[in-house]
mmCIF file of the N, C-alpha and C atoms, coordinates in Angstrom:
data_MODEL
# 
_entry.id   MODEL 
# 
loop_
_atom_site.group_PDB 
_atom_site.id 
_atom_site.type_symbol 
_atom_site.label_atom_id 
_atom_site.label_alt_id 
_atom_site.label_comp_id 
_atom_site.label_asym_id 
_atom_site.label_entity_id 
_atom_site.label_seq_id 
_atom_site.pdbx_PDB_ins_code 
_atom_site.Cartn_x 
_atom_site.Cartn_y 
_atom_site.Cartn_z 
_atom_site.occupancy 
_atom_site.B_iso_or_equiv 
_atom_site.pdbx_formal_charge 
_atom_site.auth_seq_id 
_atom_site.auth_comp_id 
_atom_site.auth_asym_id 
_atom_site.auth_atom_id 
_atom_site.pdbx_PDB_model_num 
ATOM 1   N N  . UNK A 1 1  ? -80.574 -88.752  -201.964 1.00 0.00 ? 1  UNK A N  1 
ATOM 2   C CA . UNK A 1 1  ? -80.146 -88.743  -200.580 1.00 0.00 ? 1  UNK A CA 1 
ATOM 3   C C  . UNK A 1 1  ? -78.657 -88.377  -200.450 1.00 0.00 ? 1  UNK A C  1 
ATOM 4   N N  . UNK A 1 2  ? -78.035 -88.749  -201.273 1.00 0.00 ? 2  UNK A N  1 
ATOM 5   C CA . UNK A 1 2  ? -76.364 -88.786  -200.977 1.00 0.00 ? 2  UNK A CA 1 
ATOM 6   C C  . UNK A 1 2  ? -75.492 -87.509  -202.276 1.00 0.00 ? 2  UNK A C  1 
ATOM 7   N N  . UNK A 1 3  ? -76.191 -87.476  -203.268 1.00 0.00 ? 3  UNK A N  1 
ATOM 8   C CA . UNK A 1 3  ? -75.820 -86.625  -204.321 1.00 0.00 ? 3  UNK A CA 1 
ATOM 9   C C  . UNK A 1 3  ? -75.694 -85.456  -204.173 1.00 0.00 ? 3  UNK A C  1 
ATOM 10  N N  . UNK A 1 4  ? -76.851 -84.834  -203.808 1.00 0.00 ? 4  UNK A N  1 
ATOM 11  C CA . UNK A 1 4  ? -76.936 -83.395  -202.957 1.00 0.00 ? 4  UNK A CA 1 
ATOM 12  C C  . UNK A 1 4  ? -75.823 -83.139  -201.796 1.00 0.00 ? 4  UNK A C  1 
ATOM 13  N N  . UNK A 1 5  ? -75.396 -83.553  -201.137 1.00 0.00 ? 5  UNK A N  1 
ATOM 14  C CA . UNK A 1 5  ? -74.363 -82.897  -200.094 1.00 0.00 ? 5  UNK A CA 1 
ATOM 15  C C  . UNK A 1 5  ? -72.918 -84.016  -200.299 1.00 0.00 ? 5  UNK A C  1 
ATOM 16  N N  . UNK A 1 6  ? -72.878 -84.758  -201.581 1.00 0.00 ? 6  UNK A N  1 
ATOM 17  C CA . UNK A 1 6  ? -71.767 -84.763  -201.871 1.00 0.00 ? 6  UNK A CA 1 
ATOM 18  C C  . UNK A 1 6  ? -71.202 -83.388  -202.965 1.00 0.00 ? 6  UNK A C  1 
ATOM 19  N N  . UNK A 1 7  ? -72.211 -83.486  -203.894 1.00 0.00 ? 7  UNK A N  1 
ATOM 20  C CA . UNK A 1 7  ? -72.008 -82.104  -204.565 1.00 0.00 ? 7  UNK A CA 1 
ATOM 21  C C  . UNK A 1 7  ? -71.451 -80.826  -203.632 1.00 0.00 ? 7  UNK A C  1 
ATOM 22  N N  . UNK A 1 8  ? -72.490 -80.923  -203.144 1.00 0.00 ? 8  UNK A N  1 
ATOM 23  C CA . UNK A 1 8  ? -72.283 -79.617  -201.976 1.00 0.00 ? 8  UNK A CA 1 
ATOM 24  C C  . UNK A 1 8  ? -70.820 -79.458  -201.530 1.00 0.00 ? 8  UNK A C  1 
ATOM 25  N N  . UNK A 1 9  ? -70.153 -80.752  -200.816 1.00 0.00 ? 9  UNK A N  1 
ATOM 26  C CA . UNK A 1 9  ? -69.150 -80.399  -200.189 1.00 0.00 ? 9  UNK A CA 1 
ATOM 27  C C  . UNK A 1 9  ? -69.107 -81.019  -198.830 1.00 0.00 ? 9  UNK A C  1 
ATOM 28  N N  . UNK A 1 10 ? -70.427 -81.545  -198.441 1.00 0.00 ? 10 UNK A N  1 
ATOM 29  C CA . UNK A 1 10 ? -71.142 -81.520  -197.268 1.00 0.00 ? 10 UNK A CA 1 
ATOM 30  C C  . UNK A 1 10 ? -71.037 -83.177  -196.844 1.00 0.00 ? 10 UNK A C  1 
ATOM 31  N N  . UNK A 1 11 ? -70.569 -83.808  -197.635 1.00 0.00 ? 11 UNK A N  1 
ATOM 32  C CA . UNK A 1 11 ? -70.117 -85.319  -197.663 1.00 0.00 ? 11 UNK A CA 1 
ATOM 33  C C  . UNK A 1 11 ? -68.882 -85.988  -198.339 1.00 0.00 ? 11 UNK A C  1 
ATOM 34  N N  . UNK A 1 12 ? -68.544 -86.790  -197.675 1.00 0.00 ? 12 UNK A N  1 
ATOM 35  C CA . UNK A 1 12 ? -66.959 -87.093  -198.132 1.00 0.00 ? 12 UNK A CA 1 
ATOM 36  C C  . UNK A 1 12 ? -67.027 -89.030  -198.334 1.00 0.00 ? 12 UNK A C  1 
ATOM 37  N N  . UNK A 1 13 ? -66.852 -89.256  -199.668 1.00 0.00 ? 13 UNK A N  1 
ATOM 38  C CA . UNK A 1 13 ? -67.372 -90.693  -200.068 1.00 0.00 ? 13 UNK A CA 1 
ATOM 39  C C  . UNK A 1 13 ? -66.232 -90.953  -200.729 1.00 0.00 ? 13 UNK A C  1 
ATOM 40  N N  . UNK A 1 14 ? -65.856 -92.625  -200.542 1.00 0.00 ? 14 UNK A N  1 
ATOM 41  C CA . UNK A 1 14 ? -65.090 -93.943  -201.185 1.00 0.00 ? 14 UNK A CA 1 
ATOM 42  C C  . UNK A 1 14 ? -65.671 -94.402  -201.421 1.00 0.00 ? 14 UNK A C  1 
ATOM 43  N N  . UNK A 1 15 ? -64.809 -95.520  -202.455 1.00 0.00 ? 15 UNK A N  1 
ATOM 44  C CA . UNK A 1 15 ? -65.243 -97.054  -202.872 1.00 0.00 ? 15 UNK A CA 1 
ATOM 45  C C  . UNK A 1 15 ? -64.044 -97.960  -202.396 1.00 0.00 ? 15 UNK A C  1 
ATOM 46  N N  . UNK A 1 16 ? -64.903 -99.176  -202.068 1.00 0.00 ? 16 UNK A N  1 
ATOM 47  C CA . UNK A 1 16 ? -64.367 -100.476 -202.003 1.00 0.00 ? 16 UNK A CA 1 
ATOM 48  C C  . UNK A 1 16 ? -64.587 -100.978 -202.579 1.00 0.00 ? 16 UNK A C  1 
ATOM 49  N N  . UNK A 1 17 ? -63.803 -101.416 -203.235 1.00 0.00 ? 17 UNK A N  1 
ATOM 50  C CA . UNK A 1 17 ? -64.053 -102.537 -204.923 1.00 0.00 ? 17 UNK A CA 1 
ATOM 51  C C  . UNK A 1 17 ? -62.439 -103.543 -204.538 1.00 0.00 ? 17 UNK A C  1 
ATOM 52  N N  . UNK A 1 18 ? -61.113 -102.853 -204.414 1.00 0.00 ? 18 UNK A N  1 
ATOM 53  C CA . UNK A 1 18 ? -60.357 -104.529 -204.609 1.00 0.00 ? 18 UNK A CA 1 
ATOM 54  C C  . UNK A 1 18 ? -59.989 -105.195 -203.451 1.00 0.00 ? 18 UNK A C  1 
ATOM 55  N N  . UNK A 1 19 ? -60.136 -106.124 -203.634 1.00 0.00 ? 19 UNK A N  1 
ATOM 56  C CA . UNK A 1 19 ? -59.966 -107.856 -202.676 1.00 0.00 ? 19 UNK A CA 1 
ATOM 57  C C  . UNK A 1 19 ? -59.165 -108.484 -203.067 1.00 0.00 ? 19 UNK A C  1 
ATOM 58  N N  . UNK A 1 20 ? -58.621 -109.733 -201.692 1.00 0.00 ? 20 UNK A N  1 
ATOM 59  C CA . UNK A 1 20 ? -57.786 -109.715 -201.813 1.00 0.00 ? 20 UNK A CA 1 
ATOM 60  C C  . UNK A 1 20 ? -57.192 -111.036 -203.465 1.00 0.00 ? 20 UNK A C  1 
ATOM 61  N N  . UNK A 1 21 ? -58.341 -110.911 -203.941 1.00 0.00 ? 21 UNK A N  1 
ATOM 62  C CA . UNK A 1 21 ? -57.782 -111.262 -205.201 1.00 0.00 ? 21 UNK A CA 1 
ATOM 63  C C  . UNK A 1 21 ? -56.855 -110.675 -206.453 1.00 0.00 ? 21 UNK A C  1 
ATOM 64  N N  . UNK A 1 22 ? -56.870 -109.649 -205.911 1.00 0.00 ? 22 UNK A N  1 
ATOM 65  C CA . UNK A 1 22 ? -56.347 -108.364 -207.057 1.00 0.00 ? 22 UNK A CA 1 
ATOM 66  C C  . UNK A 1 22 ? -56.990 -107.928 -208.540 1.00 0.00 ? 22 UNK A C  1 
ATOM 67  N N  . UNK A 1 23 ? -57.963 -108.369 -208.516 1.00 0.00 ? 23 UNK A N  1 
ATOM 68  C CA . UNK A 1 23 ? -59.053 -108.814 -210.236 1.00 0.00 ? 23 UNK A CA 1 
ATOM 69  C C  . UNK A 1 23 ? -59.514 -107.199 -209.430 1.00 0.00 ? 23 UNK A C  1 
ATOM 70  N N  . UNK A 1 24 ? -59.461 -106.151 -210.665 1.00 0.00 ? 24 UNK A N  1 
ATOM 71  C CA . UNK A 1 24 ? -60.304 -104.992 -210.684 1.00 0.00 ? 24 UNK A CA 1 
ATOM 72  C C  . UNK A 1 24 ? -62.044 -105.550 -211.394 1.00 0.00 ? 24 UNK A C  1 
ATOM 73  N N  . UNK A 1 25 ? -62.200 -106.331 -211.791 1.00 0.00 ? 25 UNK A N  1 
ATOM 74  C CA . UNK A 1 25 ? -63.018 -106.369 -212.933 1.00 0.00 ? 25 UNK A CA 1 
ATOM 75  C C  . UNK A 1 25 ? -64.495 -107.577 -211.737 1.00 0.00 ? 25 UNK A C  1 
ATOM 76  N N  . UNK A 1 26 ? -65.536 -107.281 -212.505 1.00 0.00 ? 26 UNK A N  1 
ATOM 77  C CA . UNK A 1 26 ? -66.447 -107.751 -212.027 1.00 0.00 ? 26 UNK A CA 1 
ATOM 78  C C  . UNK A 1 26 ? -66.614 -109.537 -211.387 1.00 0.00 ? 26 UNK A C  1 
ATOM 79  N N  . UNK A 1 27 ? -65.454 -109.924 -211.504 1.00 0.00 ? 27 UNK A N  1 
ATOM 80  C CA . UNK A 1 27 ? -64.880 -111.043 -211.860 1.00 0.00 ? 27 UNK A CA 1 
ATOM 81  C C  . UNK A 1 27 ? -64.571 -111.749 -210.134 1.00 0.00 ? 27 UNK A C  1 
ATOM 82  N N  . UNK A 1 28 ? -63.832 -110.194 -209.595 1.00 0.00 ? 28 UNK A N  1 
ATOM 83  C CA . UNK A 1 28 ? -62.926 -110.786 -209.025 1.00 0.00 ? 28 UNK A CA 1 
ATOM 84  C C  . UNK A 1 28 ? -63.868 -110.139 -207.304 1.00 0.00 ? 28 UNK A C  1 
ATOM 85  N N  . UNK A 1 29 ? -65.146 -109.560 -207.507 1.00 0.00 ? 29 UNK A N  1 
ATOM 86  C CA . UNK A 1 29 ? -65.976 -108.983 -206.316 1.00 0.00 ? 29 UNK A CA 1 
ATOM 87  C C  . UNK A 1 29 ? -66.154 -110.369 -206.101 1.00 0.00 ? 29 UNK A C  1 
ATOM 88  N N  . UNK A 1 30 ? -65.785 -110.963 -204.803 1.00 0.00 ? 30 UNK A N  1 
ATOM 89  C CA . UNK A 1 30 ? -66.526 -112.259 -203.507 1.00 0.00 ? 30 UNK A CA 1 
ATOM 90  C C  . UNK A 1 30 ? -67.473 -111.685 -202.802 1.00 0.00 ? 30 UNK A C  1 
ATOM 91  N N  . UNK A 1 31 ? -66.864 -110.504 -202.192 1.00 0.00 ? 31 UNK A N  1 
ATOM 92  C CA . UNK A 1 31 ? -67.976 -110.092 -200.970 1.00 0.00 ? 31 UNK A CA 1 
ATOM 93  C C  . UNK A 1 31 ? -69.060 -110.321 -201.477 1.00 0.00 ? 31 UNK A C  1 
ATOM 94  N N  . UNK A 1 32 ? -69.670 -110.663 -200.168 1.00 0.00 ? 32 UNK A N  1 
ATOM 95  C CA . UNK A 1 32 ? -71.050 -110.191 -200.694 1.00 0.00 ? 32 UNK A CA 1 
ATOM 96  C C  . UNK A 1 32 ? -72.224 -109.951 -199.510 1.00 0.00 ? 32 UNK A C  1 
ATOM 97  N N  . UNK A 1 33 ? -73.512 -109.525 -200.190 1.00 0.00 ? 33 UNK A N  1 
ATOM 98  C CA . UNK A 1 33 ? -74.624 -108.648 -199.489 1.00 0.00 ? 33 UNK A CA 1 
ATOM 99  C C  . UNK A 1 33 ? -75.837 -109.290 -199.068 1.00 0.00 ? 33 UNK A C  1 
ATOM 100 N N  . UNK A 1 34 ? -76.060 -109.889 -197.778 1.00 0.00 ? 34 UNK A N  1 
ATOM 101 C CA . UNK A 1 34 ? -76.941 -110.648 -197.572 1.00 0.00 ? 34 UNK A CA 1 
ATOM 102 C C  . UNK A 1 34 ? -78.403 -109.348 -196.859 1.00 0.00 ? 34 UNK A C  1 
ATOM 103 N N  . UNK A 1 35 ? -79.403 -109.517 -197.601 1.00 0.00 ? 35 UNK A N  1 
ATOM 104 C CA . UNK A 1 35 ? -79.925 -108.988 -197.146 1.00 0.00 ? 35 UNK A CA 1 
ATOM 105 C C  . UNK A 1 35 ? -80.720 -109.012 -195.566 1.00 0.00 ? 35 UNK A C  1 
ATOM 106 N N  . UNK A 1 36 ? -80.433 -107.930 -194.678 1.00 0.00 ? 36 UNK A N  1 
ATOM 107 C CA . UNK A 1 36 ? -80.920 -108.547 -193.277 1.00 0.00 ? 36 UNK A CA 1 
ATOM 108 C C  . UNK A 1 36 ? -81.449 -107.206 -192.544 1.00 0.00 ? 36 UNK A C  1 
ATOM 109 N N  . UNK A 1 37 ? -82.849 -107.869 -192.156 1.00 0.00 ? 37 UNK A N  1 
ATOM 110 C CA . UNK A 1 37 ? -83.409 -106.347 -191.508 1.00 0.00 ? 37 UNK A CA 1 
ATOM 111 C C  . UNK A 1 37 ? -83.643 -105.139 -191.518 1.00 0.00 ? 37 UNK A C  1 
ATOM 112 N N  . UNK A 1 38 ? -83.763 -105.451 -193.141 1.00 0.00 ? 38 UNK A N  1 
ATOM 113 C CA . UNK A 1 38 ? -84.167 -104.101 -194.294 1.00 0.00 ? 38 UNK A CA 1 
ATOM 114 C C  . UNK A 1 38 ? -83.039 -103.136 -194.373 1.00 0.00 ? 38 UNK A C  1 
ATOM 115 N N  . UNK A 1 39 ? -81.837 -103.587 -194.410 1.00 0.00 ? 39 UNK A N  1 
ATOM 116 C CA . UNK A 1 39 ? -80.786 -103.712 -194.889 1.00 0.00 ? 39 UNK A CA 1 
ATOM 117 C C  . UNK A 1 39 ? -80.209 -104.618 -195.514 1.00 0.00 ? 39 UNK A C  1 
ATOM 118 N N  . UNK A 1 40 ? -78.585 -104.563 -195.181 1.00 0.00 ? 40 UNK A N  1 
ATOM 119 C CA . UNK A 1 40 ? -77.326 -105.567 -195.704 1.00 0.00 ? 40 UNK A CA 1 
ATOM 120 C C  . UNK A 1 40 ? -76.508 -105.813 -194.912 1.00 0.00 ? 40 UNK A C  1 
ATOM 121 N N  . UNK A 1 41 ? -76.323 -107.056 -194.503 1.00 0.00 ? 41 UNK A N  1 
ATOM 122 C CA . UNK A 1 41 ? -74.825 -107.731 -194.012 1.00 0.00 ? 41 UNK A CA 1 
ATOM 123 C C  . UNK A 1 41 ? -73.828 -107.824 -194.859 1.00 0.00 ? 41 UNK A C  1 
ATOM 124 N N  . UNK A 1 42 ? -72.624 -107.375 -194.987 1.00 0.00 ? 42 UNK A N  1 
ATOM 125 C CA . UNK A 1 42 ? -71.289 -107.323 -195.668 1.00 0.00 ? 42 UNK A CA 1 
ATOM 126 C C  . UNK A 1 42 ? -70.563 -108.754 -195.227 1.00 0.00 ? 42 UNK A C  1 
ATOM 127 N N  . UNK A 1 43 ? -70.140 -109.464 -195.942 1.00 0.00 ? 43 UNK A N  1 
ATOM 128 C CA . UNK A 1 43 ? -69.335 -110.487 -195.447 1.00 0.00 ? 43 UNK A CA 1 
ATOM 129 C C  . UNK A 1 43 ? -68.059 -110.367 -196.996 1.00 0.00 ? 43 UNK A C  1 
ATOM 130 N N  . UNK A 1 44 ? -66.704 -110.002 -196.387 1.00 0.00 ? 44 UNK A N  1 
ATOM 131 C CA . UNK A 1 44 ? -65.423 -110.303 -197.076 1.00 0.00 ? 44 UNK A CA 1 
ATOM 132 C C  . UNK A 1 44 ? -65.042 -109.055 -196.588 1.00 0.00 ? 44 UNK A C  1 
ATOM 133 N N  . UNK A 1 45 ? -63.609 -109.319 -197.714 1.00 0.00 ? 45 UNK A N  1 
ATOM 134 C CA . UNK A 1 45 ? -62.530 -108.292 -197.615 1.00 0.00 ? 45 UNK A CA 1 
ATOM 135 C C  . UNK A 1 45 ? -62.465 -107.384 -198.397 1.00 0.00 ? 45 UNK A C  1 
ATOM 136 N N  . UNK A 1 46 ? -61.910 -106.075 -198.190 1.00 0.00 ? 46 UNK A N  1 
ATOM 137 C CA . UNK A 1 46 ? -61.561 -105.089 -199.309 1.00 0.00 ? 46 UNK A CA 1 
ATOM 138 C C  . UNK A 1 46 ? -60.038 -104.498 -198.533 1.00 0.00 ? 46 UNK A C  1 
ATOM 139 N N  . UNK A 1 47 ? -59.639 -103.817 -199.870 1.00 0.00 ? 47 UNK A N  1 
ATOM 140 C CA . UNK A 1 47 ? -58.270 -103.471 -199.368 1.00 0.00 ? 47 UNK A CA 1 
ATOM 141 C C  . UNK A 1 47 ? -57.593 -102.408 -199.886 1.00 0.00 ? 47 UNK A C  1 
ATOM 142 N N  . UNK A 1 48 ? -56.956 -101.624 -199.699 1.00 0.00 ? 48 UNK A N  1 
ATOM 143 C CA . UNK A 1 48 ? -56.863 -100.341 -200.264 1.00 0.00 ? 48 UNK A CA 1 
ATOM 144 C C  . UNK A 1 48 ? -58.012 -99.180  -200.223 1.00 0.00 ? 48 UNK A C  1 
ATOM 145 N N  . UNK A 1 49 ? -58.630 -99.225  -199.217 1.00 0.00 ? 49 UNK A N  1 
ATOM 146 C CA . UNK A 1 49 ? -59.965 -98.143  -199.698 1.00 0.00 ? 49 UNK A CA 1 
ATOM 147 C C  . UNK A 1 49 ? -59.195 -96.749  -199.443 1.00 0.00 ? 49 UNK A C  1 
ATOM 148 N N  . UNK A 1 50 ? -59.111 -96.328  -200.150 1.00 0.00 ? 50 UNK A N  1 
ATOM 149 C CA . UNK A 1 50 ? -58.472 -94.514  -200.146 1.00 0.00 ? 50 UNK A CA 1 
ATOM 150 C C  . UNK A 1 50 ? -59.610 -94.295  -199.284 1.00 0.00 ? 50 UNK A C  1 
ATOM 151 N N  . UNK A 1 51 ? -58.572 -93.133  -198.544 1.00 0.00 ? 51 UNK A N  1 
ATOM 152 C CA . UNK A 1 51 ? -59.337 -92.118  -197.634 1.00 0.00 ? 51 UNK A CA 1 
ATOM 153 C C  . UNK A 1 51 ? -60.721 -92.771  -197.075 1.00 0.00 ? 51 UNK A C  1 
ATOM 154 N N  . UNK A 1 52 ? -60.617 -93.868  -196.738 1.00 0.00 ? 52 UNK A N  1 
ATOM 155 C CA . UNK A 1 52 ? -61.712 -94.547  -195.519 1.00 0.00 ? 52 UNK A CA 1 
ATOM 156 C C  . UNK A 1 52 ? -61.706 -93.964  -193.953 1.00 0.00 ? 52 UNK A C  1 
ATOM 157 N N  . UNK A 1 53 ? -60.473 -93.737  -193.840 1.00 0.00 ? 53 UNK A N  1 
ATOM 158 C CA . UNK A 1 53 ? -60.222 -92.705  -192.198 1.00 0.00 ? 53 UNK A CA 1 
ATOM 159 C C  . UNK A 1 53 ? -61.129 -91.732  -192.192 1.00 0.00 ? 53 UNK A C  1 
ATOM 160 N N  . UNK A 1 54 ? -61.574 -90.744  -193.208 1.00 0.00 ? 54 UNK A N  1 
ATOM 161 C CA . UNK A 1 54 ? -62.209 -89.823  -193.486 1.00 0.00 ? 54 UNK A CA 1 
ATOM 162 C C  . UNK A 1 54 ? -63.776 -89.711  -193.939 1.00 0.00 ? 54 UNK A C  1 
ATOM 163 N N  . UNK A 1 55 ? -64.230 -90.569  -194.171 1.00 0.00 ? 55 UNK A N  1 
ATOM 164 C CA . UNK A 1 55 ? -65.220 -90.892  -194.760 1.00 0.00 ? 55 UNK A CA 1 
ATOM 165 C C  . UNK A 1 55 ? -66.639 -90.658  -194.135 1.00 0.00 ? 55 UNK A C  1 
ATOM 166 N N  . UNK A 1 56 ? -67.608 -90.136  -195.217 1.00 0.00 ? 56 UNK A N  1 
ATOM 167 C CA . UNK A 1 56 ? -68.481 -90.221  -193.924 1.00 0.00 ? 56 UNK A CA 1 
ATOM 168 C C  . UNK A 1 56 ? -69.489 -91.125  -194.783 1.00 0.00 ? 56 UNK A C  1 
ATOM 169 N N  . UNK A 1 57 ? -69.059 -91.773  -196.173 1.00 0.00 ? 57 UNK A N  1 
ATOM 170 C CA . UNK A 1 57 ? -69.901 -92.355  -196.797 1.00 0.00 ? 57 UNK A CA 1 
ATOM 171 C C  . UNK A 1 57 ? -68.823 -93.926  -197.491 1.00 0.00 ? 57 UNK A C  1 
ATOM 172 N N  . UNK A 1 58 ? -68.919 -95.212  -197.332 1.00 0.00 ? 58 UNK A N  1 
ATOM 173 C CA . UNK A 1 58 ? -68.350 -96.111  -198.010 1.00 0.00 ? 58 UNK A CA 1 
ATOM 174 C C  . UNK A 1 58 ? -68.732 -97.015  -198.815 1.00 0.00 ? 58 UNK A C  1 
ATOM 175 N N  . UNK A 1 59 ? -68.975 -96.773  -200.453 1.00 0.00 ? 59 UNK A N  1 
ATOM 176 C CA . UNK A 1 59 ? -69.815 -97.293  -200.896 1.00 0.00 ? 59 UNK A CA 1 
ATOM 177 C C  . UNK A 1 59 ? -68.861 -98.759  -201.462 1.00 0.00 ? 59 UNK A C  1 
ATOM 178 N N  . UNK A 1 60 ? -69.299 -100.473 -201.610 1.00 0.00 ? 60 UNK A N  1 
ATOM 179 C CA . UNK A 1 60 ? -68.690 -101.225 -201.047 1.00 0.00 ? 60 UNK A CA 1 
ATOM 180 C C  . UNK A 1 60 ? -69.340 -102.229 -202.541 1.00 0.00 ? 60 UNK A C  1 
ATOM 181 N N  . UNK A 1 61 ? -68.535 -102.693 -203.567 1.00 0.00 ? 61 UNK A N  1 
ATOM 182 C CA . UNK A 1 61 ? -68.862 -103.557 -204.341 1.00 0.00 ? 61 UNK A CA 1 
ATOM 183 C C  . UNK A 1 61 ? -69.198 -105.273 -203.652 1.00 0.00 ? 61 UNK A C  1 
ATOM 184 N N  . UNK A 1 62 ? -70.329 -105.306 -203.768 1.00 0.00 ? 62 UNK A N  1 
ATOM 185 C CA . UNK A 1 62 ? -70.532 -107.036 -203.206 1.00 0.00 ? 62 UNK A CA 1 
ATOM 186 C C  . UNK A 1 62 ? -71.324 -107.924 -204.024 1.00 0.00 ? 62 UNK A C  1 
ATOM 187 N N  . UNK A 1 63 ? -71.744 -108.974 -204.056 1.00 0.00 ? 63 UNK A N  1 
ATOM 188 C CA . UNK A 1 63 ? -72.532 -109.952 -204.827 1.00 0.00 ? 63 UNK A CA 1 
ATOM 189 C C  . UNK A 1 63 ? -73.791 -110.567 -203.877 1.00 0.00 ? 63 UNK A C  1 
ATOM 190 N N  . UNK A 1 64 ? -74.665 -109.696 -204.762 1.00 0.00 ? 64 UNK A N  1 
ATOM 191 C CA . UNK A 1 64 ? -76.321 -110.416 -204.184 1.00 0.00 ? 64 UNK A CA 1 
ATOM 192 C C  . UNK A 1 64 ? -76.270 -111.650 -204.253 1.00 0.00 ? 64 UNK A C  1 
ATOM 193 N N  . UNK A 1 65 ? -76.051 -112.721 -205.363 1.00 0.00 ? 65 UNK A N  1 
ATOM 194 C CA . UNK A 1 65 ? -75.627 -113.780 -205.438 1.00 0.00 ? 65 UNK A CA 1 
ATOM 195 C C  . UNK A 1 65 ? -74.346 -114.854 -205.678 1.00 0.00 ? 65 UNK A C  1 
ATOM 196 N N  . UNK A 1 66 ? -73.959 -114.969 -204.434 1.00 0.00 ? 66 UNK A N  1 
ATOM 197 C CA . UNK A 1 66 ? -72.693 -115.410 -203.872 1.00 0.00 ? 66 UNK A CA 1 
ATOM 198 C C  . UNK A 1 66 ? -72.416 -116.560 -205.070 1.00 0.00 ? 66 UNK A C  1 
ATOM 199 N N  . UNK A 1 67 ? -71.219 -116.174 -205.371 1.00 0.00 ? 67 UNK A N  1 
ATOM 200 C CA . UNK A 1 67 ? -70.266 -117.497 -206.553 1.00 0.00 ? 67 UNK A CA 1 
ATOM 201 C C  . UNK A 1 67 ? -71.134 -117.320 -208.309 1.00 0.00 ? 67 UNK A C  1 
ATOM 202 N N  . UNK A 1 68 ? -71.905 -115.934 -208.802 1.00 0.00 ? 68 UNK A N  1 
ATOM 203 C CA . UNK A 1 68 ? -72.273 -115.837 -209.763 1.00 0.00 ? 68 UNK A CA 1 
ATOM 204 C C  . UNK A 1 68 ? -71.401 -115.708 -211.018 1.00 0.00 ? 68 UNK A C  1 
ATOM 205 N N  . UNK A 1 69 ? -70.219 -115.042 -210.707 1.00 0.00 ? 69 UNK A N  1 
ATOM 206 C CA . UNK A 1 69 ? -69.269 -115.208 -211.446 1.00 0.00 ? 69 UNK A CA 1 
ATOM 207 C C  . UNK A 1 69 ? -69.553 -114.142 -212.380 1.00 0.00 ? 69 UNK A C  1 
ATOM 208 N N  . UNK A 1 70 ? -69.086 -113.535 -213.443 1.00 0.00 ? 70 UNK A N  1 
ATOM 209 C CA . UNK A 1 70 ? -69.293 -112.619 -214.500 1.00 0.00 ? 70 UNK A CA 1 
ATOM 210 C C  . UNK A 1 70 ? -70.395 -111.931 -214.785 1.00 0.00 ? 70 UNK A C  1 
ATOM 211 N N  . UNK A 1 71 ? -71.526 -113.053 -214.429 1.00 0.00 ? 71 UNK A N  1 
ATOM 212 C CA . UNK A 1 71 ? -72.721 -112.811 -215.536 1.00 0.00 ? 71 UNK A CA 1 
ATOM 213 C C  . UNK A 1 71 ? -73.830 -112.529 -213.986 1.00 0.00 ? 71 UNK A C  1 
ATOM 214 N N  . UNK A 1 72 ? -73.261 -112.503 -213.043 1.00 0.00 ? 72 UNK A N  1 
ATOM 215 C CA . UNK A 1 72 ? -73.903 -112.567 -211.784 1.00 0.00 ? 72 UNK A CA 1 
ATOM 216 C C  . UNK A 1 72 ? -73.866 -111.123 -211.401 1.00 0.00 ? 72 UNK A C  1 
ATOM 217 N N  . UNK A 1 73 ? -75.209 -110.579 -210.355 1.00 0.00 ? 73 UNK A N  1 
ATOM 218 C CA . UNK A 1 73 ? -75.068 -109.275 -210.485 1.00 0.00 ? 73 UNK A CA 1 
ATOM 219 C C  . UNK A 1 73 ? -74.312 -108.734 -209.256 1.00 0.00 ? 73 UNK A C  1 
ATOM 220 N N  . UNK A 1 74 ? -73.441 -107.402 -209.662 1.00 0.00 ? 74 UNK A N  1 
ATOM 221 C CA . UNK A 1 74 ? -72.759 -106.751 -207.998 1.00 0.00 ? 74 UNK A CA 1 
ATOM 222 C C  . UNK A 1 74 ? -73.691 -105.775 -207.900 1.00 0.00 ? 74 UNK A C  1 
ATOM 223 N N  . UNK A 1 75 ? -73.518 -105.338 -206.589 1.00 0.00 ? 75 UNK A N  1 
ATOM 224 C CA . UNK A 1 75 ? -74.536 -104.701 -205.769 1.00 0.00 ? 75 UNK A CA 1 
ATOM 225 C C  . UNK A 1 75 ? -73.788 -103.175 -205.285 1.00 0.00 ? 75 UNK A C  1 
ATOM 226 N N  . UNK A 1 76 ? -73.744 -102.258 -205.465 1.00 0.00 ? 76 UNK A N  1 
ATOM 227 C CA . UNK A 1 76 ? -72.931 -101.486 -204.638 1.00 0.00 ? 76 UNK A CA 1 
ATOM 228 C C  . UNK A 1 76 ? -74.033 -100.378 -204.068 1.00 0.00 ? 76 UNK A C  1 
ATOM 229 N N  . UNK A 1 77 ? -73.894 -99.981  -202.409 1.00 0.00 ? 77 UNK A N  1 
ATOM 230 C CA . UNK A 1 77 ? -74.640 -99.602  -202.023 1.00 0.00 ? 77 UNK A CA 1 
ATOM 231 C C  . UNK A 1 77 ? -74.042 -98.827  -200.770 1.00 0.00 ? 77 UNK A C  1 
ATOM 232 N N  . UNK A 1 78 ? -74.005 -97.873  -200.554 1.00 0.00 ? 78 UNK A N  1 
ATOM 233 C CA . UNK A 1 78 ? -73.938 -96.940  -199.226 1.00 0.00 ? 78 UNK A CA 1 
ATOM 234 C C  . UNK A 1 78 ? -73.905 -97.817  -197.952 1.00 0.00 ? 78 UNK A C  1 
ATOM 235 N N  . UNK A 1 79 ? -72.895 -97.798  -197.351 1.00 0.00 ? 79 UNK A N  1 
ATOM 236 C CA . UNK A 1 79 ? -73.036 -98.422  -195.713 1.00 0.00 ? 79 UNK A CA 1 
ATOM 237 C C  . UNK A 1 79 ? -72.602 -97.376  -195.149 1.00 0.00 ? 79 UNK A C  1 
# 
């Protein structure tokens, strides 16, 4: 769905990964992804997302299971 017309040219995509913890590492993702209405609710912060003004795609590191810590899985997914 998204590979094809980013290749292309035809889509313009970020990531949100740091919070305001400053941890780059799997460690330091809070947000997280509640699933709702065959989607996702986003709940937290991110900060620094390059070129988000522009975007027509923001793909957003969060935690399916809130407070898993290391070994807990992140979720990253197109909003």
């Amino acid at each position: 769905k998204y590979l094809k017309p980013l290749t292309a040219g035809e889509l313009k995509a970020t990531l949100a990964v740091l919070e305001p913890s400053g941890r780059w590492g799997a460690d330091g993702v809070a947000a997280t992804a509640v699933a709702d209405s065959g989607g996702y609710r986003l709940n937290g912060t991110k900060l620094f997302v390059p070129d988000a003004h522009g975007a027509d795609l923001v793909i957003v590191a969060a935690r399916t299971t809130p407070g898993s810590g290391t070994g807990g899985p992140v979720t990253l997914r197109g909003v």
